[in-house]
DSSP file (Angstrom, degrees, kcal/mol; ACC not computed):
  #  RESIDUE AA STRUCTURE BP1 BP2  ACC     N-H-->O    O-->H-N    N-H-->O    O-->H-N    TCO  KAPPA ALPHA  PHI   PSI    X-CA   Y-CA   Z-CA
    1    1 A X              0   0    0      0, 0.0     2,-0.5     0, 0.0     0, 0.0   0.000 360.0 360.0 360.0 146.6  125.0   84.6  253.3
    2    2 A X        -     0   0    0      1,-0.1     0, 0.0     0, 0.0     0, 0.0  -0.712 360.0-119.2 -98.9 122.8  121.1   84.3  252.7
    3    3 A X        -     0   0    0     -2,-0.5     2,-0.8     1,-0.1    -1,-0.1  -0.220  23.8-140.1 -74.7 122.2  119.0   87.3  254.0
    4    4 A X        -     0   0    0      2,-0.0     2,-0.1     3,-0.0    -1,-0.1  -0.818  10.6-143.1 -95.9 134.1  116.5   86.2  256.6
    5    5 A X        -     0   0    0     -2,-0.8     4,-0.2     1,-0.1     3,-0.1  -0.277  11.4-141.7 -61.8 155.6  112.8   87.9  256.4
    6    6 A X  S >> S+     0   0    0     -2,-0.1     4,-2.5     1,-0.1     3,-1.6   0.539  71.2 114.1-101.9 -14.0  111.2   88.6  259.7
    7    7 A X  H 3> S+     0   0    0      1,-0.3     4,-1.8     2,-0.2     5,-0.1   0.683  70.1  47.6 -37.7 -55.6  107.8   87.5  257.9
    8    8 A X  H 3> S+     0   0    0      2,-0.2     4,-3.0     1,-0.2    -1,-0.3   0.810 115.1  43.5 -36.7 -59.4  106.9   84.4  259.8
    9    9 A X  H <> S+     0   0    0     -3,-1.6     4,-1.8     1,-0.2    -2,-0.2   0.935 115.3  47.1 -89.8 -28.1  107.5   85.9  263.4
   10   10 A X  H  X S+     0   0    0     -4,-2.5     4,-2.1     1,-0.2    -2,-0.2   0.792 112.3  51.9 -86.3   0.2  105.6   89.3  262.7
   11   11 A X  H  X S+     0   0    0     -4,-1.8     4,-1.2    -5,-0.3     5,-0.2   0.908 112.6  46.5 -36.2 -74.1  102.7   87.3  261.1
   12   12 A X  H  < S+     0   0    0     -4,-3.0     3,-0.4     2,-0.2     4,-0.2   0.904 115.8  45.0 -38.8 -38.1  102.7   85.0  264.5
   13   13 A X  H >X S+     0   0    0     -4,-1.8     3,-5.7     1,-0.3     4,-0.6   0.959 110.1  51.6 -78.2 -61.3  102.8   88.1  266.6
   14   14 A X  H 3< S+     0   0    0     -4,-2.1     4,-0.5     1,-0.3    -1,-0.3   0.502 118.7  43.5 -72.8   8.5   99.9   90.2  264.4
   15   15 A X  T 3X S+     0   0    0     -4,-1.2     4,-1.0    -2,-0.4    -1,-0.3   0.331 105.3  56.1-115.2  26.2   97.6   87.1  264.8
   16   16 A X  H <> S+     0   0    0     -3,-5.7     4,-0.6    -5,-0.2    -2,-0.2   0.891 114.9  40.9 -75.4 -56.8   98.3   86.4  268.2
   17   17 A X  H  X S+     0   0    0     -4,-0.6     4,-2.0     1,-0.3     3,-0.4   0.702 112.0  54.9 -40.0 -51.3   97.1   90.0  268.8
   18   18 A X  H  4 S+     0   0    0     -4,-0.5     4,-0.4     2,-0.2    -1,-0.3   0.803 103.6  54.1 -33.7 -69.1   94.3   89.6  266.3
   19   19 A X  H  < S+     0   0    0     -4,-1.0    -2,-0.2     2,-0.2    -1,-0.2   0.445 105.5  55.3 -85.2  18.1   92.8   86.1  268.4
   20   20 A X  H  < S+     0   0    0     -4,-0.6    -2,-0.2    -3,-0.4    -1,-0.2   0.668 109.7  51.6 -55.6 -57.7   92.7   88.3  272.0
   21   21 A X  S >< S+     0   0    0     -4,-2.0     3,-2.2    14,-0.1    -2,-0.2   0.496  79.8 130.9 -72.0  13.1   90.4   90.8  269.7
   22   22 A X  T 3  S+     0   0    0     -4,-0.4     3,-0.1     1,-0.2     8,-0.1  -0.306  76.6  19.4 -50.1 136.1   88.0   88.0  268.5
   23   23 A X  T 3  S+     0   0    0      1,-0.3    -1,-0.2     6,-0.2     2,-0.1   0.503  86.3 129.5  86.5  -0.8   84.7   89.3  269.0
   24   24 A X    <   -     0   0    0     -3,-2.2    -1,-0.3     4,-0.1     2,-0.3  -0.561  65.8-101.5 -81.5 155.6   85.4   93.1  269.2
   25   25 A X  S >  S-     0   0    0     -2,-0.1     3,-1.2     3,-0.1     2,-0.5  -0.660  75.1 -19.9 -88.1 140.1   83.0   95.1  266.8
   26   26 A X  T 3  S-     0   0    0      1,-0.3     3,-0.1    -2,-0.3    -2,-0.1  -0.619 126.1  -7.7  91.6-108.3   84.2   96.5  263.4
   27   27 A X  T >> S+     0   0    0     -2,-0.5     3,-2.8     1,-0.2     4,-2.3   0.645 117.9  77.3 -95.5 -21.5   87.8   96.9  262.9
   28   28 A X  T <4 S+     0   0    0     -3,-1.2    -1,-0.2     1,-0.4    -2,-0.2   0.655  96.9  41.6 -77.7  -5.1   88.8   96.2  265.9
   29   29 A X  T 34 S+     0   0    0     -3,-0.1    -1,-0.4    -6,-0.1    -6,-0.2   0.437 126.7  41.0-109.0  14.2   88.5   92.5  265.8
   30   30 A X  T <4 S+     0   0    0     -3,-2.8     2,-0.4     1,-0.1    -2,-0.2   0.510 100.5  69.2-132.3 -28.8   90.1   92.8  261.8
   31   31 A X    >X  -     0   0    0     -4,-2.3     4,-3.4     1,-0.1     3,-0.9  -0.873  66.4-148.6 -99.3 145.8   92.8   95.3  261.9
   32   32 A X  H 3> S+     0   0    0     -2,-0.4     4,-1.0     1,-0.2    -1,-0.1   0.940  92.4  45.9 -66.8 -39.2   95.7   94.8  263.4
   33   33 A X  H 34 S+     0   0    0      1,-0.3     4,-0.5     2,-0.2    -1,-0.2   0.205 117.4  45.8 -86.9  24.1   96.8   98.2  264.5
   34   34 A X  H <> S+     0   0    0     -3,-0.9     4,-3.7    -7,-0.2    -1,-0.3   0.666 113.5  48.0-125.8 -63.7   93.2   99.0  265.9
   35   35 A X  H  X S+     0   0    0     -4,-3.4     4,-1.4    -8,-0.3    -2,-0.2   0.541 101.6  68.0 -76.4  -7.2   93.0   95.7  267.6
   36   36 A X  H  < S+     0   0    0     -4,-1.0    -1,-0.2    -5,-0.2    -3,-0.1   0.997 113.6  34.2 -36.8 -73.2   96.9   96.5  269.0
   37   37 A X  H >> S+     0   0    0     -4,-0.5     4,-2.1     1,-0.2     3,-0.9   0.748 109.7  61.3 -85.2 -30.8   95.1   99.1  271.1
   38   38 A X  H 3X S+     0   0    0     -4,-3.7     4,-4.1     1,-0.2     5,-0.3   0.958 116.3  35.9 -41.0 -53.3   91.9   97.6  271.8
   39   39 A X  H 3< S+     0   0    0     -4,-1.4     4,-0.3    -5,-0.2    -2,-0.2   0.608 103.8  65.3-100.4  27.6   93.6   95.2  273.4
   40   40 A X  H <> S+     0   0    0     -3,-0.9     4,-2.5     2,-0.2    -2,-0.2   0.925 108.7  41.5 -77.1 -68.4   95.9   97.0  274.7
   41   41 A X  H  X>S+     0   0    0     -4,-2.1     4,-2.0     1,-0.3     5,-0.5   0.908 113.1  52.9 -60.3 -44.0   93.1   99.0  277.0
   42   42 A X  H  <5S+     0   0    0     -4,-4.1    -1,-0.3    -5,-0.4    -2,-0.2   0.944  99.3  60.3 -80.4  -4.5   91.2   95.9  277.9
   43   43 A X  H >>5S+     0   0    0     -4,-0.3     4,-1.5    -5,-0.3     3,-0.8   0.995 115.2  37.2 -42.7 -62.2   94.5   94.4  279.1
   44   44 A X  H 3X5S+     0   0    0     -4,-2.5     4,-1.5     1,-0.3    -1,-0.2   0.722 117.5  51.3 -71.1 -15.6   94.4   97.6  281.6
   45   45 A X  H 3<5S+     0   0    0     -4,-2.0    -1,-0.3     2,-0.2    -2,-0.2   0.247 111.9  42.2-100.8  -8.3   90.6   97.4  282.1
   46   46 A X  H <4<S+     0   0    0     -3,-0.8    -2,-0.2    -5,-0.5     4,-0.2   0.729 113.5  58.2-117.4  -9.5   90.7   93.7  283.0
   47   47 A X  H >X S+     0   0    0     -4,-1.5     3,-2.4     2,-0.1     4,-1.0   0.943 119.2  37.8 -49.4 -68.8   94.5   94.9  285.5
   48   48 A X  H 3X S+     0   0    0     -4,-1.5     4,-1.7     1,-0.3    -3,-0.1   0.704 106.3  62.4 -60.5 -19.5   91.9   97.2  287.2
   49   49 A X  H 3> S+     0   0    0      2,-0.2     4,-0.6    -5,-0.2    -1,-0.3   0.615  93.0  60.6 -77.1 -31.0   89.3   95.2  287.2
   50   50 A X  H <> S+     0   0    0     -3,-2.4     4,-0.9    -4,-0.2    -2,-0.2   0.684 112.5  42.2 -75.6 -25.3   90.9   92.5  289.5
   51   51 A X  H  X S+     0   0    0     -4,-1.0     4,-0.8     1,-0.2    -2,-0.2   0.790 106.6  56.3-124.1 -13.3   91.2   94.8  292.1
   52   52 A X  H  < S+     0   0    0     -4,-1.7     4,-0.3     2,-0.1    -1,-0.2   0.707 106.3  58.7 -38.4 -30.3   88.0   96.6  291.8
   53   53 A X  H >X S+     0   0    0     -4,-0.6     4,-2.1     2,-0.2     3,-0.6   0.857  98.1  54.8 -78.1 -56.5   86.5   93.1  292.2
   54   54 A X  H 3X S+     0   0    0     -4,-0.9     4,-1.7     1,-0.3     5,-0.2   0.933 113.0  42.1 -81.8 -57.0   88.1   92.3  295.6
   55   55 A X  H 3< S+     0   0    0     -4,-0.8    -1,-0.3     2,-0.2    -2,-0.2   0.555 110.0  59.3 -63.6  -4.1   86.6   95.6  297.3
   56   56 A X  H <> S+     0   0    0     -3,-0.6     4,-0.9    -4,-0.3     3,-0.5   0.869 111.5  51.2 -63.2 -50.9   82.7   95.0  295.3
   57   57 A X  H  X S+     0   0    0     -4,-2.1     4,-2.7     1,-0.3    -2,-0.2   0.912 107.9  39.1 -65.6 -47.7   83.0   92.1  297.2
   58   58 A X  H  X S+     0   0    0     -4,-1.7     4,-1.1     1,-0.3    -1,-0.3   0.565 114.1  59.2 -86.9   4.0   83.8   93.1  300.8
   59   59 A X  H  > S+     0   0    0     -3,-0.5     4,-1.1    -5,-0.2    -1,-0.3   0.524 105.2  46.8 -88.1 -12.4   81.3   96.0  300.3
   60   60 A X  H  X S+     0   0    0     -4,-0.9     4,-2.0     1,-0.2     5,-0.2   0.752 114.4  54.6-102.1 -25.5   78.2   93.4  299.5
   61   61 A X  H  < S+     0   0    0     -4,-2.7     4,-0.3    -5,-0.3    -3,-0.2   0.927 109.5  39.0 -83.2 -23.0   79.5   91.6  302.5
   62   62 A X  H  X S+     0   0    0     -4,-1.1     4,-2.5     2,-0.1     3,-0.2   0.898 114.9  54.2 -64.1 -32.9   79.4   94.4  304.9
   63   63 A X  H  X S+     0   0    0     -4,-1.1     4,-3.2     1,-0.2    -2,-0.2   0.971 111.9  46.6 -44.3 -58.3   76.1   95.5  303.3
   64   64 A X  H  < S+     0   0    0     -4,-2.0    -1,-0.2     1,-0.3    -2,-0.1   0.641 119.0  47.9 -72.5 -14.6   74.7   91.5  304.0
   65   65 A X  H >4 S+     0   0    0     -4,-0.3     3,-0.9    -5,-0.2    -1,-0.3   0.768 108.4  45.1 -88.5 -29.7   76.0   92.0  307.4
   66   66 A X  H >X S+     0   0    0     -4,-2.5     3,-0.7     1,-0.3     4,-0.7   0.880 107.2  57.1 -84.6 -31.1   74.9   94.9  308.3
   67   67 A X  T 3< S+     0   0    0     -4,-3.2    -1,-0.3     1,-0.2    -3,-0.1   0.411 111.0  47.1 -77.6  26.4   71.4   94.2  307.1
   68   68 A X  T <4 S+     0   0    0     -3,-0.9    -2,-0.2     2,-0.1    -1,-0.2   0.068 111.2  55.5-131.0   3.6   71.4   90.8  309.7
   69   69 A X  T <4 S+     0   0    0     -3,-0.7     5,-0.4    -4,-0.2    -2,-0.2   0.365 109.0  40.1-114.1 -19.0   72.8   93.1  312.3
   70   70 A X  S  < S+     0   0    0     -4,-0.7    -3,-0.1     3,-0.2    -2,-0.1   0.691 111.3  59.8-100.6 -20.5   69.9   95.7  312.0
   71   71 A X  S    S+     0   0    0      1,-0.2    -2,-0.1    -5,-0.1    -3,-0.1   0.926 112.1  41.7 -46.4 -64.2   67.4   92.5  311.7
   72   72 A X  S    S-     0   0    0      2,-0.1    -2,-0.2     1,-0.1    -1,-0.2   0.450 125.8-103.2 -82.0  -6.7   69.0   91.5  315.5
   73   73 A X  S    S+     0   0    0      1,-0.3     2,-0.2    -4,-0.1    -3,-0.2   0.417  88.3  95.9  85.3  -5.5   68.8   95.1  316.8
   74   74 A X        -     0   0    0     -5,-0.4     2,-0.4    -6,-0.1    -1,-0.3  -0.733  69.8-115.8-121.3-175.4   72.1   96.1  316.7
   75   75 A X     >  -     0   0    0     -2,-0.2     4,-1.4    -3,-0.1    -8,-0.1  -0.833  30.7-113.6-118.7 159.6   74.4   98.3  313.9
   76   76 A X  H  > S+     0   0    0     -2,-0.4     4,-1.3     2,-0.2     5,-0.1   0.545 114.7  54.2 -61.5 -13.0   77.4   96.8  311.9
   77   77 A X  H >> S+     0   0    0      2,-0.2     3,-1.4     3,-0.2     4,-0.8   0.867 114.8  44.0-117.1 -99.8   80.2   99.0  313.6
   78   78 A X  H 3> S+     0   0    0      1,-0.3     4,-4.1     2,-0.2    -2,-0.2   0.413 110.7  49.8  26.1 -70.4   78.8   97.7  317.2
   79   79 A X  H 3X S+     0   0    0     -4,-1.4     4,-1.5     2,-0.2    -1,-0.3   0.815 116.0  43.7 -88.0 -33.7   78.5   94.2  316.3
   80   80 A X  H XX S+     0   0    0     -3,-1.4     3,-2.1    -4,-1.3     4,-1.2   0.986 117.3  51.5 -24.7 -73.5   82.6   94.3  314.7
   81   81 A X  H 3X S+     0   0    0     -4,-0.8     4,-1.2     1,-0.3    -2,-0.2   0.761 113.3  38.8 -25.5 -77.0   83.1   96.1  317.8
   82   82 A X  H 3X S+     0   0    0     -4,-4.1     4,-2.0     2,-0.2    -1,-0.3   0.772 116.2  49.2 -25.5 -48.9   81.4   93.3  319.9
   83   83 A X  H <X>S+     0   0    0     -3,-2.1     5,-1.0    -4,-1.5     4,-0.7   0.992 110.1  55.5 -87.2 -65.8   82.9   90.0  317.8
   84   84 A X  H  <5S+     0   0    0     -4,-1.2    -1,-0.3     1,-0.3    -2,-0.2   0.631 111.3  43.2 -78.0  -8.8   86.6   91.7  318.1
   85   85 A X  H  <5S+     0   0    0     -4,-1.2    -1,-0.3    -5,-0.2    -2,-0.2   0.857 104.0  57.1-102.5 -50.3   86.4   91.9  321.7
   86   86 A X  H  <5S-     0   0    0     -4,-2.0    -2,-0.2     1,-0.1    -1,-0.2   0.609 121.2-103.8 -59.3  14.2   84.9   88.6  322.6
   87   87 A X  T  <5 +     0   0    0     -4,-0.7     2,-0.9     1,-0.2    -3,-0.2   0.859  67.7 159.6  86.9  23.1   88.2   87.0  320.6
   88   88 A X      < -     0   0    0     -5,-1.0     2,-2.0    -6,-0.2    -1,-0.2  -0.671  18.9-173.2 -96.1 106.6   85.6   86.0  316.9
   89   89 A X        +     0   0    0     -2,-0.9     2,-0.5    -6,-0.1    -1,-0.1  -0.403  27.7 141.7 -75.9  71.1   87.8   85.7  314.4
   90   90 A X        -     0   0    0     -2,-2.0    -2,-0.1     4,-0.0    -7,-0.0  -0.897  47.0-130.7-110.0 118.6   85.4   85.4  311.8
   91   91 A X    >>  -     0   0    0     -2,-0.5     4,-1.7     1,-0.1     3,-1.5  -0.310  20.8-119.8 -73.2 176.5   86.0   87.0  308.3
   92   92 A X  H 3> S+     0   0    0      1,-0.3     4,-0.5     2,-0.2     5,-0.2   0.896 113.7  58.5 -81.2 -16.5   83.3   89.2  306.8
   93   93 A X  H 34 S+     0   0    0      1,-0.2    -1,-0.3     2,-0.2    -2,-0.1   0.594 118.9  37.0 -74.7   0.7   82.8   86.9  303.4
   94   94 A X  H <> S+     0   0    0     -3,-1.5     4,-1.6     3,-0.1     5,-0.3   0.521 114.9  53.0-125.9 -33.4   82.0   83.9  306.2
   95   95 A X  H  < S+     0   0    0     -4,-1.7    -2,-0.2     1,-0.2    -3,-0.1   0.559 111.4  48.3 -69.8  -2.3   80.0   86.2  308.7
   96   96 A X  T  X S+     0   0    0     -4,-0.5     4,-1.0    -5,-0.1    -1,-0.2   0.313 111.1  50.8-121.5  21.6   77.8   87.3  305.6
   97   97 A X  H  > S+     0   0    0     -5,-0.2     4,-2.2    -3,-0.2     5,-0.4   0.841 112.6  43.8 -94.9 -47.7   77.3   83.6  304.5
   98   98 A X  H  X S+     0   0    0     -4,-1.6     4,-0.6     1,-0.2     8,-0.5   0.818 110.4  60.1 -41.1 -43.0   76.2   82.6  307.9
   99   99 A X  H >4 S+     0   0    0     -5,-0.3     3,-0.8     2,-0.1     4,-0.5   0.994 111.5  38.2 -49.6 -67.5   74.2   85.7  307.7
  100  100 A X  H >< S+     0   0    0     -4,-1.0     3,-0.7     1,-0.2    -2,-0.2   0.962 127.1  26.2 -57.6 -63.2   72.4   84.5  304.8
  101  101 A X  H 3< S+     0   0    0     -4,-2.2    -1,-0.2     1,-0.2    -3,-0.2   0.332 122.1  43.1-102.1  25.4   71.8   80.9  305.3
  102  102 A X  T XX  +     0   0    0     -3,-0.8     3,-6.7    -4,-0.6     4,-1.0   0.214  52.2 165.9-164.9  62.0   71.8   80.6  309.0
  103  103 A X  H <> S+     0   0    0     -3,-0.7     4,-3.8    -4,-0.5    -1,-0.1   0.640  75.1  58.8 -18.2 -43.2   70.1   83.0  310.7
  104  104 A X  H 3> S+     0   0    0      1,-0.2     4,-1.6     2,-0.2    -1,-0.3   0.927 108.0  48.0 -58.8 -35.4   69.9   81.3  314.1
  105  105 A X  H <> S+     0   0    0     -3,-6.7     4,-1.6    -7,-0.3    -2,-0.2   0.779 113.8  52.1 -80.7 -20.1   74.0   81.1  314.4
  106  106 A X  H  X S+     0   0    0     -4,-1.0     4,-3.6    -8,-0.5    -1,-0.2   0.954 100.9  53.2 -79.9 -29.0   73.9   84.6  313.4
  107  107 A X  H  X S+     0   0    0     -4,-3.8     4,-3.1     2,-0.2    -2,-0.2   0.826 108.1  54.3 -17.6 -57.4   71.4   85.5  316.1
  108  108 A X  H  X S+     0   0    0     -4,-1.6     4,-2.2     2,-0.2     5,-0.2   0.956 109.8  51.8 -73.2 -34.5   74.2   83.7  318.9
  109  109 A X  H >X S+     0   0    0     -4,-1.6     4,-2.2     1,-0.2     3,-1.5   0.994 106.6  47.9 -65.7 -52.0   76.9   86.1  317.4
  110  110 A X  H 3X S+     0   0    0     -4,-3.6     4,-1.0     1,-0.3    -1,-0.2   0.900 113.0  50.3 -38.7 -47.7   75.0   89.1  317.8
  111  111 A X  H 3X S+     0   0    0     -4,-3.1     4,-0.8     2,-0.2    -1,-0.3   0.779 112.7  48.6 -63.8 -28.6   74.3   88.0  321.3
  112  112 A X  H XX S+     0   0    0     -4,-2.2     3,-3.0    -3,-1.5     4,-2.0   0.975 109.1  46.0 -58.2 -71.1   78.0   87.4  321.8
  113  113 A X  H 3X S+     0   0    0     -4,-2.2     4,-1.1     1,-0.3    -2,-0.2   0.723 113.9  58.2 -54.5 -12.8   79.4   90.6  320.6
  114  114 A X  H 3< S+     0   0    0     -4,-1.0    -1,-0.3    -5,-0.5     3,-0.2   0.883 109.5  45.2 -82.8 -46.1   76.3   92.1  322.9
  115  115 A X  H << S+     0   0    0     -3,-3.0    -1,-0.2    -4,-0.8    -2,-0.2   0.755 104.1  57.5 -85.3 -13.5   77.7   90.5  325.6
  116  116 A X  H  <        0   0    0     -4,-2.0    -1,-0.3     1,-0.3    -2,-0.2   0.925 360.0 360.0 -85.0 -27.0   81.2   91.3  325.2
  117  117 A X     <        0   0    0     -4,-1.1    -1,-0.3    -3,-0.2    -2,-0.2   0.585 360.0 360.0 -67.3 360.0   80.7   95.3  325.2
């Protein structure tokens, strides 16, 4: 029986590995076992990174809310307060767009949630 070589598939694999490290400096985008663990880490740095993302995000939208709530006289833990009791299901990524580009409509929430404490 005729001896098979592995050549072929660990060739495939070490330039699969190899085009994820295009563009790394030095060795790391030219050896393989360098560029293993480079991309090994940014694998886990781009895991962690997904879910860092999702809280950046709802922290720049309480920030953009809370400065359009201190604009209107009142303070972001108030004006929640305020919207959840007058029934506004509004989330904050659409309560800080409104904030930005429509000042007046945010103005009528403020005045809601005012009215509802």
């Amino acid at each position: 029986m005729a001896r098979i070589k592995g050549a072929l598939a660990t060739r495939k694999r070490r330039n699969r590995t190899l085009k994820l490290a295009k563009g790394y400096w030095g060795g790391k985008s030219r050896l393989f076992k360098t560029a293993k663990e480079a991309v090994m880490k940014s694998g886990q740095y781009a895991y962690v990174g997904r879910r860092l993302k999702k809280r950046d995000f709802r922290r720049l939208w309480i920030t953009r809310i809370s400065a359009a709530c201190k604009a209107n006289g009142m303070n972001y833990s108030t004006f929640m307060n305020g919207l959840k009791k007058a029934n506004v299901t509004l989330n904050r990524k659409m309560l800080s767009e409104i904030a930005i580009n429509d000042a007046a409509g945010f103005t009528a929430l403020t005045e809601k949630a005012k009215a509802a404490l």
